[in-house]
Phi, psi and omega in degrees: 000116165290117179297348188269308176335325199246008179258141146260128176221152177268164151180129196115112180290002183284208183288326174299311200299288195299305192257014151294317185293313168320282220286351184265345176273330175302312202255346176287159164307150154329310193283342170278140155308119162264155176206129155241129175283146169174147217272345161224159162274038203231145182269121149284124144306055166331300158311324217259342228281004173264357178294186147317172163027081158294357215260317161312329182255068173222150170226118197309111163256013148311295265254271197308331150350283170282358173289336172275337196073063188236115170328122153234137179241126191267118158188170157258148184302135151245344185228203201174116158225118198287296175321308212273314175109026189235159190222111228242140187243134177067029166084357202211334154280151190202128179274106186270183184197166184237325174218152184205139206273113149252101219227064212246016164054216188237175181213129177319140173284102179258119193287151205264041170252144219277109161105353180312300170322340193285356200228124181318146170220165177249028201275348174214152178322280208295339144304328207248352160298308211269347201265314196275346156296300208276316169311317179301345202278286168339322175308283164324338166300174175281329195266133194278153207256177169212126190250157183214115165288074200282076154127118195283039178261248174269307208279337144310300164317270201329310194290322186312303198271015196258323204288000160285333186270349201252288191313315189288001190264337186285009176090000185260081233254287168347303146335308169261016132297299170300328218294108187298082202252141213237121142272134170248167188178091219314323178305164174236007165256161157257179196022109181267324190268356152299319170114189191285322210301291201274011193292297180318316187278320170281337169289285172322315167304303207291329197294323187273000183265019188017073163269143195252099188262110168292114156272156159118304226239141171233144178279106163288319174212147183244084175288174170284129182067342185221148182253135179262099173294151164313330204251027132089017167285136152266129248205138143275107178240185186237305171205148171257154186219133183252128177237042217251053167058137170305160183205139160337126153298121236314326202305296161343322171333301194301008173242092132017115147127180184255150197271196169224175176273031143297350187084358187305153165264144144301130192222170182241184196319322180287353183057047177249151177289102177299343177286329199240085204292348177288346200232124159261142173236177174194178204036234195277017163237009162243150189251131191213144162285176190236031185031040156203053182045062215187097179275166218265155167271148168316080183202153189286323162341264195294345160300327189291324193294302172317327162289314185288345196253305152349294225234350158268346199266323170300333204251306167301001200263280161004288171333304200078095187197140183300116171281165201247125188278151207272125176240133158284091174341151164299103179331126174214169183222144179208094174276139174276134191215063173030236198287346194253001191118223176204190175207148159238145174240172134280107157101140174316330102023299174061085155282123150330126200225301213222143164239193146050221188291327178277343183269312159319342188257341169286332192284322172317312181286339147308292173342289186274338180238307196314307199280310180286132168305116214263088186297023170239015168315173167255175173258322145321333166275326199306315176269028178248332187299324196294339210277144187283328181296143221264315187280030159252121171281141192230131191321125157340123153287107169282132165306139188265169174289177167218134156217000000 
């Protein structure tokens, strides 16, 4: 038996990722090889990265890994050749496959402007590390800071309506009270891309956390200390922060066919590459319906689901086994809104279901159980947790450790 034939391999560790790897091990034989590639071994908990201690929202995924009996090869992907069957890691070792998962997620739209670089993103722990240094650093003044939040979207809102309580943890109880904080935004709404439904209620929160919302407004250069409008007003901050939305990650490039514009592959129902039939994608890096005429969003919702329908489809494809076209549970959505609650919506529509307090205790149980691989599984529930059918019952989630 040839083995690289007989390997299934991932890349990416993320949420898409990690339960593609699950879910191909649930369904391949003992004798196929699972492998998940990834440049650490660890699940970022990405939804969180606008809280506190960011340093905190990471999950070991050896452990659960070697409990299903799934390969981690630690590097990062740089290549591809889809004809050889091979993938090539750290520029110099090369990962052959008989099928392969590609689930290497997003990357910040970091905007083209003169001072960019200059500026904090909450986009990986160690952005959202480097960013949480600077508040304390900020904290420690006399002075109350002015922070400016660049793009009023889910991970603006969120972050925006978090930074007073982020300050105040630093010991600046005053400060962080005075303390100026500016969303900016191209829109002339905030979360444009939320719809009408829940707005009144995310305008009302930021207006009681006295978020100073630029609508409106495009930022032309990021100086040291000052931020430059299109309308030649000059803004004085302490840090800028960029939340200006996601794009596929460069890897993708290497697979044949056509993207959207987020850069995401176009895929067909089964998330198989029509250029490339050994290669599946999944999470932010596939374009998909969400097979109730809605193509899927950047979001840990549908990633967790596209890894499991990925990684089962890889492992039936392998097989010779009918693949199962990829379906979505019913879309809701629930943003945090600091001191003010959360809002939860329903439905693409985003119907208002929940506010306030109660919609917060939903959101904490996504945050802290929902999202995380529940590490005190067996390993029969853990590979029961991977199945893409919606009518399969799933074991109780323990919140796992984090480190």
């Amino acid at each position: 038996m040839n083995r690289a034939r007989n390997r299934i391999v991932i890349v990416g560790g993320g949420f898409a990722g990690f339960w593609a790897a699950v879910a191909a091990r649930r369904v391949a034989p003992a004798r196929v090889d699972v492998a998940l590639v990834s440049r650490a071994p660890v699940l970022e908990m990405r939804p969180r990265l606008y809280e506190a201690q960011p340093e905190r929202l990471q999950v070991d995924l050896v452990p659960l890994l070697e409990k299903v009996g799934i390969e981690f090869v630690q590097g990062n992907a740089t290549g591809l050749d889809p004809a050889e069957g091979t993938l090539l890691v750290r520029d110099r070792a090369v990962v052959r496959y008989g099928r392969l998962v590609v689930a290497t997620g997003s990357t910040l739209c970091r905007p083209g402007i003169p001072g960019a670089f200059r500026a904090f993103s909450i986009d990986t722990v160690q952005d959202a590390i480097a960013f949480d240094r600077r508040l304390a650093e900020l904290a420690r003044r006399n002075v109350a800071p002015a922070i400016a939040v660049v793009g009023a979207g889910f991970t603006g809102i969120e972050l925006a309506l978090e930074l007073r309580d982020r300050i105040r943890r630093y010991g600046a109880f005053a400060n962080a009270e005075s303390a100026r904080i500016l969303l900016f935004d191209r829109a002339d709404v905030v979360g444009p891309e939320l719809g009408a439904g829940p707005r009144p209620v995310i305008e009302a929160a930021l207006a009681a956390a006295r978020i100073e919302l630029r609508l409106a407004s495009t930022i032309v250069a990021i100086q040291p200390e000052t931020l430059v409008l299109g309308s030649g007003e000059m803004i004085a901050i302490d840090a800028a922060v960029l939340t200006t939305g996601m794009t596929a990650a460069a890897f993708v490039r290497n697979i044949s066919g056509e993207r959207d514009e987020l850069g995401r592959v176009r895929v067909d129902q089964s998330l198989r590459s029509p250029a490339a039939p050994r290669i599946f994608v999944a999470g932010d890096a596939a374009a998909v319906d969400d097979g109730g005429g809605h193509t899927v969003l950047q979001s840990c919702q549908h990633a967790l689901q596209l890894g499991r329908f990925a990684g089962e489809n890889a492992a039936r494809d392998l097989m010779g086994l009918p693949l199962i076209p990829y379906k979505q549970p019913p879309y809701v959505t629930c943003l945090d809104l600091g001191r003010s609650g959360a809002v939860f919506t329903r439905g693409w529509q985003r119907t208002v279901e929940l506010t306030g307090a109660e919609a917060k205790a939903v959101k904490k149980r996504i945050n802290t159980e929902v999202i995380y691989p529940p590490a005190m599984a067996t390993r029969e529930e853990l590979l029961a947790l991977s199945s893409a059918a919606p009518t399969r019952q799933r074991p109780q989630r323990d919140r796992p450790p984090v480190r």
